[in-house]
N, C-alpha and C positions, 0 to 999 in steps of 0.2 A: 552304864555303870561309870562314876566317876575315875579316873585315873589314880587319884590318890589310891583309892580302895582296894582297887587292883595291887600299888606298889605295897602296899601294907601285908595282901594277903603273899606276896613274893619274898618279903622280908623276912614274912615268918618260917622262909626254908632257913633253918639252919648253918647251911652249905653255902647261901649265896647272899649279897648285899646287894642293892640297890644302887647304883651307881650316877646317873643320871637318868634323864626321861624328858621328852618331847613332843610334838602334837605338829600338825597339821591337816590342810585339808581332806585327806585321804584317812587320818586317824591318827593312832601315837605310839609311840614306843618307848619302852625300859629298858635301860642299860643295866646289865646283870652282871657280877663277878663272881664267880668262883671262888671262896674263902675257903673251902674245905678241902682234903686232899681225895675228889672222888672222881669219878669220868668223867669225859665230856657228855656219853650217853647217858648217865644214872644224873650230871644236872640237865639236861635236856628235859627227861622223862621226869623229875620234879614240878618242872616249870609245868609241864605238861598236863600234868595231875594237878595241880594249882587251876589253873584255867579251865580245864573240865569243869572242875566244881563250882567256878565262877560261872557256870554255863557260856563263855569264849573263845571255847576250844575251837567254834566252826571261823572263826573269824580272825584267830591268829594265826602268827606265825613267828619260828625263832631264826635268826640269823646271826648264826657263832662266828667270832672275830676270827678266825682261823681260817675258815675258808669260805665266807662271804655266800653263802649257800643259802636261799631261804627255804625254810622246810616249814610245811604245813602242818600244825599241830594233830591235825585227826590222823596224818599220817604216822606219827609216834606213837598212836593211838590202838593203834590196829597191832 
């Protein structure tokens, strides 16, 4: 799936913007912001739900500015 299409269907939360994004050999990543006044866990679990549906879920993962933590998307999942 191209990257763009990914950042588009993330744009479409409400809650969050698009911030930046990058690639390398290992794959890419979206920078996400927070625009809305919601959790950290309720934008977690959007992102979460976004990516399911992309069918991506086994392959991501999110890593919040806050405490540098990568967490498994199927793990939100569950």
């Amino acid at each position: 799936m191209d990257r763009d299409d990914v950042e588009d269907a993330l744009e479409s939360i409400d809650a969050l913007e698009v911030v930046g994004a990058g690639g390398g050999d290992l794959g890419g990543n979206i920078d996400l912001e927070v625009v809305s006044p919601i959790s950290r866990d309720e934008a977690m679990r959007m992102v979460a739900d976004v990516l399911q549906q992309l069918d991506l879920a086994a392959i991501s993962y999110l890593r919040p500015s806050d405490t540098g933590e990568r967490i498994n998307i199927v793990d939100l999942l569950q």
